[in-house]
Wavefront OBJ file of the C-alpha trace (Angstrom):
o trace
v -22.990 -29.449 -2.408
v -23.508 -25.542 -3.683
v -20.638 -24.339 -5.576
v -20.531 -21.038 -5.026
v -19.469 -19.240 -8.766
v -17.352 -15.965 -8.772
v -16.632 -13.763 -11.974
v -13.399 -12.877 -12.919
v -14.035 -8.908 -11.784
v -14.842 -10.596 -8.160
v -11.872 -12.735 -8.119
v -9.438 -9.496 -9.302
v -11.060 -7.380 -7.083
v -9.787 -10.172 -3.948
v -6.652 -10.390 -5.245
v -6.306 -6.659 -5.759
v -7.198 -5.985 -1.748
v -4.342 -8.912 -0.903
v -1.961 -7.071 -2.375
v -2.540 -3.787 -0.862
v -2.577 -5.550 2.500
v 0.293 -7.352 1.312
v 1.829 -3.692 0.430
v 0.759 -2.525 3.705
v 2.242 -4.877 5.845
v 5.420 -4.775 4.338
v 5.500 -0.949 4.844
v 4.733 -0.943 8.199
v 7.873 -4.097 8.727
v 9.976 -1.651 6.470
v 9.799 1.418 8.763
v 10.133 -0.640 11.379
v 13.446 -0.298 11.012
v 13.828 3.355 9.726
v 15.198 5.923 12.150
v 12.410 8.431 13.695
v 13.970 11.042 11.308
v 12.861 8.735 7.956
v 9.441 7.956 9.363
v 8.787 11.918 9.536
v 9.713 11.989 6.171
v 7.552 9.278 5.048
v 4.527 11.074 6.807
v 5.316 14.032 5.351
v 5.515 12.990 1.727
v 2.640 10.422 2.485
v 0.424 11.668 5.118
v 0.903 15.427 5.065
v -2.439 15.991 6.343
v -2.062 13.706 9.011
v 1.404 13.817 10.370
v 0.669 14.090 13.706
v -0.419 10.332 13.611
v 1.505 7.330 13.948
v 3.612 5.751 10.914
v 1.223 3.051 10.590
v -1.508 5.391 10.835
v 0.266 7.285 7.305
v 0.665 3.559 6.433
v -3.145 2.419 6.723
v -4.638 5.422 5.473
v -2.049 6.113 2.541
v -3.383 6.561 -1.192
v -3.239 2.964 -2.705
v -1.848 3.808 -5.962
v 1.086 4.920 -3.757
v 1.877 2.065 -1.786
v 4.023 -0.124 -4.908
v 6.499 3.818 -4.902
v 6.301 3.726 -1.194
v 7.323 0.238 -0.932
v 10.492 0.983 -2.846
v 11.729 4.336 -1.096
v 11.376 2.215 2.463
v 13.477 -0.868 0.412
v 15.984 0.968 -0.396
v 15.931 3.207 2.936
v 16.432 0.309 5.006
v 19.057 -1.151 2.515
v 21.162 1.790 2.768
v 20.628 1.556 6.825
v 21.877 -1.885 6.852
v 25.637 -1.304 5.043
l 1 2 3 4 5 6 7 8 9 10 11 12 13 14 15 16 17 18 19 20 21 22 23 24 25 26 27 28 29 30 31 32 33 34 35 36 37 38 39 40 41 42 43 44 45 46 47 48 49 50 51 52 53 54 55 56 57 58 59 60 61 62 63 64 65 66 67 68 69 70 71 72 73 74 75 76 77 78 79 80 81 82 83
């Protein structure tokens, strides 16, 4: 049987992509449960050129060194929703 041999740059490069789909995802669960008013506000500060699009739209097309910042503002958001 073949044993197929990745590098380390191959392997951090996978593990990189999870964790922006990882990010992603837990965005798009996030505003889920923001009001219509914070999911403007999150395509305005994330997807200004494209506001006119859905939130997972912003979400999916966002800049990826963005998503660990945007993943924080939504945390709290939704925290603050919840008391």
């Amino acid at each position: 049987m073949l044993r197929q041999v990745r590098n380390k740059g191959d392997i951090m490069k996978e593990m990189n992509k999870e964790l922006r789909d990882f990010g992603r995802k837990k965005l798009k669960e996030g505003l889920a449960k923001c009001t219509e008013k914070q999911q403007a506000l999150f395509k305005q500060m994330y997807a200004f050129e494209n506001r006119q699009e859905s939130v997972d739209y912003a979400v999916d097309h966002m800049q990826e060194d963005k998503i660990s910042w945007a993943m924080e503002q939504v945390e709290k958001t939704v925290l603050k929703n919840e008391s």
